[in-house]
C-alpha positions in Angstrom: 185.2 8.9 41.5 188.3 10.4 43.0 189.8 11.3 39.4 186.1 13.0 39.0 186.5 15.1 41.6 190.3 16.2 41.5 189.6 18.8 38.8 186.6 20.6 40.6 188.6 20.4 44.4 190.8 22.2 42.1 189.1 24.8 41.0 187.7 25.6 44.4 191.1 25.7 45.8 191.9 28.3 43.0 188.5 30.2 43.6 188.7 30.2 47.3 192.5 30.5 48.4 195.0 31.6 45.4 192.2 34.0 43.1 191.7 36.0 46.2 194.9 36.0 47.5 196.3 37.2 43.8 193.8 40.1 44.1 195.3 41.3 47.4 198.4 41.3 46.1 197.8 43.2 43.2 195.5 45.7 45.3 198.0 46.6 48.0 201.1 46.7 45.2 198.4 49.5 43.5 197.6 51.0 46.9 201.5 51.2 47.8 202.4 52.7 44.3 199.7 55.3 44.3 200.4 56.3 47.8 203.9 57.1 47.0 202.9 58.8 44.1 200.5 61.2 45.8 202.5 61.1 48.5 205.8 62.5 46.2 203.5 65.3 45.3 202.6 66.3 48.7 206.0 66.4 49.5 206.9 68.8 46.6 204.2 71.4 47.6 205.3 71.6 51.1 209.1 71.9 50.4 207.5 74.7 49.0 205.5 76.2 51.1 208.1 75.5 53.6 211.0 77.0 51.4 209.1 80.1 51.6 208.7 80.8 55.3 210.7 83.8 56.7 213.4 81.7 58.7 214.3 80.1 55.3 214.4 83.3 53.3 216.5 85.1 55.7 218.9 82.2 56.2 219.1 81.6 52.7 219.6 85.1 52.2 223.0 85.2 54.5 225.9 83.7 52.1 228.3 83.2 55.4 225.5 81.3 56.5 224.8 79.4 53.4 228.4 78.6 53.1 228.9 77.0 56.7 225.8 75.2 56.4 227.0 73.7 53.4 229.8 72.7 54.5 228.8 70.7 57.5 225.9 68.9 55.0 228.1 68.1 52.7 230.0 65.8 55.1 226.8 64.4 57.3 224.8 63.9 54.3 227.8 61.2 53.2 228.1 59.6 56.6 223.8 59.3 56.3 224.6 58.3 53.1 227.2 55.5 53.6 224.5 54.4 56.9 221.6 54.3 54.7 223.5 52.1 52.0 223.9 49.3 54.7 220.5 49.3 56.7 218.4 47.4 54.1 220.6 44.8 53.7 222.4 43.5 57.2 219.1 40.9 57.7 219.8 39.8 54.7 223.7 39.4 54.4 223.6 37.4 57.9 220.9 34.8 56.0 223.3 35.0 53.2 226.1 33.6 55.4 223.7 31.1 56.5 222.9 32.2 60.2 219.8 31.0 61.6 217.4 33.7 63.1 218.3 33.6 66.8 221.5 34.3 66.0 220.7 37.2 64.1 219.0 38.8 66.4 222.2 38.5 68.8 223.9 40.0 66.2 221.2 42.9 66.2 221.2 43.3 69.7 225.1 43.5 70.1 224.8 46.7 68.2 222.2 47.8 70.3 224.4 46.6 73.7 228.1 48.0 72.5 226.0 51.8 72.2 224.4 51.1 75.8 228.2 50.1 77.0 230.7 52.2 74.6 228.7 55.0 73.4 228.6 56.9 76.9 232.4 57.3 76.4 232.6 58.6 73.2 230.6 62.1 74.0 233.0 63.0 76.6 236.0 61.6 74.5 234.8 63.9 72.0 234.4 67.3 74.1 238.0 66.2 75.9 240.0 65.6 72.4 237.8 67.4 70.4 234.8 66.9 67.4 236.7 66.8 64.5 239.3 64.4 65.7 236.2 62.0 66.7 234.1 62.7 63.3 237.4 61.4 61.7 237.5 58.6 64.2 233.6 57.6 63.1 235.3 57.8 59.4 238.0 55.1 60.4 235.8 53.2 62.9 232.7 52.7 60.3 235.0 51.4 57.5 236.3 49.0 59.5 233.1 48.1 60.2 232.0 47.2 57.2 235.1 45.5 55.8 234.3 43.0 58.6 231.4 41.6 56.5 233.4 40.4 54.1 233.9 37.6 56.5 231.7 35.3 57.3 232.9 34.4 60.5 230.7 34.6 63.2 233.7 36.2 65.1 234.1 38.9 62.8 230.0 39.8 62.2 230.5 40.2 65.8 233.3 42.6 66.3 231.7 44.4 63.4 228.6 44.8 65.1 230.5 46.1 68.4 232.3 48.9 66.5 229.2 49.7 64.9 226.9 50.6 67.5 229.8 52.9 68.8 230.0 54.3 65.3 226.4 54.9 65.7 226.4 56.7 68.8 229.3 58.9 67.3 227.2 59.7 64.2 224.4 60.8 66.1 226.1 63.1 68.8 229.3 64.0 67.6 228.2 65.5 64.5 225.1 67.5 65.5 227.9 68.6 68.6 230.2 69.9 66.4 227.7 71.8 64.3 225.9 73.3 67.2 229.3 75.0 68.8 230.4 76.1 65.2 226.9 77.9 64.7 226.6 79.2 68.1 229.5 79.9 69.5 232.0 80.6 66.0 230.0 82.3 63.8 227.8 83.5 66.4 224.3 83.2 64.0 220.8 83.1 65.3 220.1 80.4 67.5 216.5 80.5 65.5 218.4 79.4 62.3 218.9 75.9 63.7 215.7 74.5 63.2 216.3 75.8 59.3 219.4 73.3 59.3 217.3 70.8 61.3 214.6 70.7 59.0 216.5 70.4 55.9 219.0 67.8 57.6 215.6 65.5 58.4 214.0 67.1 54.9 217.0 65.4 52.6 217.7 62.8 55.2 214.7 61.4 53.3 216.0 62.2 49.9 218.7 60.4 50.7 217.6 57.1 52.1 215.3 56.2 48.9 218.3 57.2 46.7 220.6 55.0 48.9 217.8 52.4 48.9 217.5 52.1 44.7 221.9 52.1 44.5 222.2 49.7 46.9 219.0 47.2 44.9 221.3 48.2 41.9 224.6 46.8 43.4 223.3 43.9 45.4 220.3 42.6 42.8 221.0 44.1 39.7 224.7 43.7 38.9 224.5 40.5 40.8 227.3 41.5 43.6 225.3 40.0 46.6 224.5 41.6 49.8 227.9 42.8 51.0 228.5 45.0 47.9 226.4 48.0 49.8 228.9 47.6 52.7 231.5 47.9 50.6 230.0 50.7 49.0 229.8 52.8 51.9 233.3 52.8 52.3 234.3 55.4 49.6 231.9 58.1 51.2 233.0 57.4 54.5 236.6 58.4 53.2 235.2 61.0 51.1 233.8 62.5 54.3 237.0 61.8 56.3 238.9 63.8 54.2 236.6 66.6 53.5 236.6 66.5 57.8 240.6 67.0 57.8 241.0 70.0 54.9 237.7 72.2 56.0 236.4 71.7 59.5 237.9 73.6 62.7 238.5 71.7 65.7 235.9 72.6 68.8 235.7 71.2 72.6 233.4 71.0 75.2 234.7 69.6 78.7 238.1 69.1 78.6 238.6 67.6 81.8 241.4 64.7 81.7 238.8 62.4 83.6 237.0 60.9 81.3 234.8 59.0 84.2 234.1 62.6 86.0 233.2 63.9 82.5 230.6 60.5 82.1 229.1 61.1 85.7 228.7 64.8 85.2 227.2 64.3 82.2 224.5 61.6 84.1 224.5 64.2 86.5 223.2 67.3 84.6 220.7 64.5 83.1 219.2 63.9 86.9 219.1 67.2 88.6 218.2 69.1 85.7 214.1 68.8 85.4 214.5 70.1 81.6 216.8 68.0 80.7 215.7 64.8 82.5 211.8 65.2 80.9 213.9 65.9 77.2 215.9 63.3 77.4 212.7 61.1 78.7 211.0 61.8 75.5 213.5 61.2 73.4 214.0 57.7 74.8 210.6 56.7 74.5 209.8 58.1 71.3 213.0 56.8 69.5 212.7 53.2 71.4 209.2 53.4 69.7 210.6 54.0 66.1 213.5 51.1 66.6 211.0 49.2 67.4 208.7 50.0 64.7 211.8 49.2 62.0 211.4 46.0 63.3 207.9 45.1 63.0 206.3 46.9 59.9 207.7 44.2 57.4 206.2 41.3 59.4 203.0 43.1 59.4 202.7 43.9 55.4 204.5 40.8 54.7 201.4 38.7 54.2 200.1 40.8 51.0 203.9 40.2 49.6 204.1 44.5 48.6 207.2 45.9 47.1 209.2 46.8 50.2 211.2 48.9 48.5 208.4 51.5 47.7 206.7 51.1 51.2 210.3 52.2 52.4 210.2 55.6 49.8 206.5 55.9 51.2 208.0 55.8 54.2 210.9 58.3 53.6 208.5 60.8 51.8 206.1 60.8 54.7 209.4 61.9 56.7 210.2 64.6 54.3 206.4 65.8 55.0 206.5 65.9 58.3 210.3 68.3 58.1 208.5 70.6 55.8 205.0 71.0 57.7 207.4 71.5 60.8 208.8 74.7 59.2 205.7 75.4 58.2 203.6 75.7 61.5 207.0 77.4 63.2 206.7 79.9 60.8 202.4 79.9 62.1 203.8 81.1 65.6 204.1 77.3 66.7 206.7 76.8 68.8 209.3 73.3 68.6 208.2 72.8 71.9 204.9 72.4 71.2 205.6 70.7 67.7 207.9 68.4 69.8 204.0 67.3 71.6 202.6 67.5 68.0 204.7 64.9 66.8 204.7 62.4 70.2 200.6 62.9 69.5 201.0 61.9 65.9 202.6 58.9 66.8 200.8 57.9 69.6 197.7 57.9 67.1 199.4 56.0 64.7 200.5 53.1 67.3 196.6 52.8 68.5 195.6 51.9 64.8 198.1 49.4 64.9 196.7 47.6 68.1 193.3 47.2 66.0 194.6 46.8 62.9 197.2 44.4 63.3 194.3 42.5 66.1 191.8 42.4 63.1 194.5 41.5 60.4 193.3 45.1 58.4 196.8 45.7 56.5 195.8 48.7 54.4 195.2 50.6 57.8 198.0 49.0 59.3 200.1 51.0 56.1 198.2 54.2 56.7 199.0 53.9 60.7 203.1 53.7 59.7 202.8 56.8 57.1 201.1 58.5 60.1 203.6 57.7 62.3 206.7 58.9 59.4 205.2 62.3 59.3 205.4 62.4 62.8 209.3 61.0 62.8 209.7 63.7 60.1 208.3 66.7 62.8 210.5 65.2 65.8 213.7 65.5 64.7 213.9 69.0 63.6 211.8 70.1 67.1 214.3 67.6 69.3 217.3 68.7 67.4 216.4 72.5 68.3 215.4 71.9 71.9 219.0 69.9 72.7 220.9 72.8 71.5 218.8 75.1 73.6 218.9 73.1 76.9 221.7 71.2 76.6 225.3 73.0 78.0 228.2 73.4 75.5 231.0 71.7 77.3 228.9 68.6 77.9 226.8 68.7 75.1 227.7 64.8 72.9 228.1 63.3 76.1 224.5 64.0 77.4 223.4 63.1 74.3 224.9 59.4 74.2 223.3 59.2 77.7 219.7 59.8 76.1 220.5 57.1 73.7 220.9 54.7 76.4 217.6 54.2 78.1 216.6 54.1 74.1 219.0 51.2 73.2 218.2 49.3 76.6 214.3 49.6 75.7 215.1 48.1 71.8 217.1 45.4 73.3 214.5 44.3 75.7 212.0 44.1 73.4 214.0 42.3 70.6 214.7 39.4 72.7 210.8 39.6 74.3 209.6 39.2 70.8 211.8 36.7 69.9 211.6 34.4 72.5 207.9 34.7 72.7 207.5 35.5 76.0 206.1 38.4 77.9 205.2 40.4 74.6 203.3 37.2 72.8 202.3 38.8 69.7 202.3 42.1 67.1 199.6 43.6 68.7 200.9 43.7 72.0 204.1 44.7 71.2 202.1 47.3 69.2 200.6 47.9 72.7 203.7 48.4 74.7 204.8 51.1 71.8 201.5 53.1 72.6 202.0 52.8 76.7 205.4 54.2 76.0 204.4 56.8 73.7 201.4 57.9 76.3 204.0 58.4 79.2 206.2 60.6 76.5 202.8 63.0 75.8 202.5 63.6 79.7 206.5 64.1 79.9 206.4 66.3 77.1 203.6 68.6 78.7 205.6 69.0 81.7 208.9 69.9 79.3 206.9 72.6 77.6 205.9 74.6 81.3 209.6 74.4 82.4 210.8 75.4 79.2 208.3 78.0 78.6 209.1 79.4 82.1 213.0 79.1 81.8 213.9 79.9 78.1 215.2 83.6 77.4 212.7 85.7 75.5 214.8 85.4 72.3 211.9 85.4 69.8 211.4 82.0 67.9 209.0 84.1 65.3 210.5 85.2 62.4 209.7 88.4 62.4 212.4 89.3 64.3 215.6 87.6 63.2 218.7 88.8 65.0 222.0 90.5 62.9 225.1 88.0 62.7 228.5 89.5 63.7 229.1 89.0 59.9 226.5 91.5 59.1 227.1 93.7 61.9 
């Protein structure tokens, strides 16, 4: 009787549970192919559109402008470059090594930690000794880090993760800091002509993370090198970068007081009793914790239809690449950053309450259309932020403000990483999915109350671009 019966048991095992399952794995690798496709497409036609806006044309237009503006991407784009490399496989070399997953996420959170505790320093370091001298240091400081995983000592991992959250916070304050003075204060071109670099910087940002995403597959997978070989790959555009830092660019300050814990404290300072600042630097927090914490949960979450994680990631970066162009697109519509800064918290804030119901009712296809969403709306923020911090920020404390927004941003990822982990207050996707969409709320109503101040407080330099001033070059 039971030999009888084993064949048809089997067959309704296959009917029921592996037939079905098959089919949504073949749908969502379809889905996830053909989004990116259209998505590609999308992406082309507003590079366009966007390519053709009046800002653009007149910038392009300016070859002192053109040359500087090369100049600086040429470098950034390689330290992006050399980041983007390592960031799909750091997971995965840590399970190489054999580490279980608790102490993984330690590892994770040391990064997150040595910003929090380190990164403060470096913005006033850098205004005090100057930009280029800590844009080299990043250079020296990132290659170190990543020679450290060819260890697999938990010792070394460690250190490596220490130097690379301070690398991190030096990546994103030091370099943008640099830029801004040069622009600003050297060459003395429109302050309207930042959100053109902006908006390419986010624009090939994109470009570049798929394109570091297929080397580093080739190195690691293909060739058969293993998971360090994109850390070790990194390396030569870090000194590529380093060395293009020390022939081209002009050192630049801010505060060069000799007291590095005045220049911290009046840097916190600025942050507290400056309302424009304080409700900036709010919503930046909230909106970048919720993107951290995003990074963390999205493969979890797709994971059970097994899709090719390498093209959700391009879908991703695409989406990004959107959102840069349709930024310079509605600026160039009389939209202001300001209120494309709200645009893009709102776009977000959408895409986290799909998740709560999605992820609740196990619906992964809108899950996938919630993070794309949520990309174009990463894609609009950091061309808008980028703008406003060089408006509202001042000069001589401009990277160390900076690092003090990514504090409350690092504190917030850290806190939910170990909540998640442990399983205790946040219990499950959805409500961390929950948490994301509480934070992102209180960033809408903090971003209202940025716009009034800034609306009332901002010189009437017109954003339009209509009117785009002479450079002294020109003049």
């Amino acid at each position: 009787m039971s030999g009888e019966g084993t064949p048809a048991n089997l067959s309704l095992t296959v009917d029921y549970f592996i037939v079905p399952q098959i089919g949504k794995v073949v749908i969502m690798e379809a889905l996830i192919y053909g989004s990116f496709t259209v998505l590609a497409l999308v992406a082309l036609v507003f590079h366009v559109f966007a390519m053709k806006t009046k800002s653009q044309i007149s910038s392009a237009n300016n070859p002192h402008f053109k040359r500087f503006q090369h100049s600086f991407f040429l470098v950034y784009f390689m330290a992006l470059f050399s980041d983007w490399l390592q960031g799909p496989y750091v997971y995965k070399l840590y399970q190489h090594y054999g580490y279980a997953s608790n102490q993984i996420a330690l590892l994770y959170v040391v990064g997150f930690a040595s910003s929090v505790v380190f990164g403060t320093t470096t913005g006033p370091l850098a205004d005090r000794f100057g930009r280029k001298k800590m844009a080299l240091t990043f250079c020296v400081m990132y290659s170190f880090c990543c020679l450290t995983k060819l260890s697999s000592q938990f010792f070394w991992l460690f250190l490596g993760r220490v130097f690379g959250g301070i690398s991190t916070s030096m990546l994103f304050s030091t370099f943008e800091s640099w830029y801004v003075y040069e622009h600003t204060e050297t060459h003395d071109f429109p302050s309207e002509w930042l959100t053109v670099t902006f908006s390419k910087a986010t624009f090939w940002n994109g470009v570049l993370a798929i394109n570091a995403g297929v080397f580093s597959n080739i190195f690691a997978e293909s060739l058969g090198y293993g998971p360090v070989s994109p850390f070790m790959l990194s390396i030569p555009f870090l000194v590529m970068a380093g060395l293009i830092i020390l022939k081209t660019w002009k050192e630049n300050y801010g505060n060069q007081s000799l007291n590095l814990r005045r220049s911290c404290m009046d840097g916190l300072r600025s942050i507290l009793f400056n309302e424009t600042i304080l409700y900036l630097g709010i919503v930046q927090s909230l909106f970048e914790a919720n993107m951290y914490i995003f990074v963390f949960q999205w493969t979890p979450v797709l994971g059970g239809a097994n899709p090719p994680l390498g093209m959700v990631f391009a879908s991703f970066m695409v989406c990004i690449m959107i959102g840069s162009s349709l930024y310079s697109i509605m600026l160039a519509k009389k939209f202001t950053s300001e209120q494309l800064l709200v645009f893009a918290v709102m776009l977000a804030t959408i895409a986290m309450t799909i998740c709560i119901y999605s992820t609740g009712g196990g619906y992964l296809y809108l899950s996938f259309l919630a993070f794309l969403i949520l990309e174009v709306g990463v894609g609009m923020y950091f061309p808008a932020i980028g703008y406003l911090r060089s408006q509202v920020i001042p000069e001589e404390l401009r990277a160390g403000i900076m690092n003090w927004f990514r504090v409350p941003t690092n504190i917030i990822t850290c806190a939910s990483l170990l909540l998640v982990h442990n399983n205790t207050i946040i219990s499950s996707t959805q409500a961390m999915f929950t948490v994301c969409t509480v934070m992102l709320l209180v960033a809408i109503i903090i971003s209202l109350r940025f716009v009034r101040l800034f609306s009332s407080n901002k010189t009437p330099l017109p954003q339009s671009e209509d009117q785009v001033p002479l450079t002294k070059a020109e003049l």
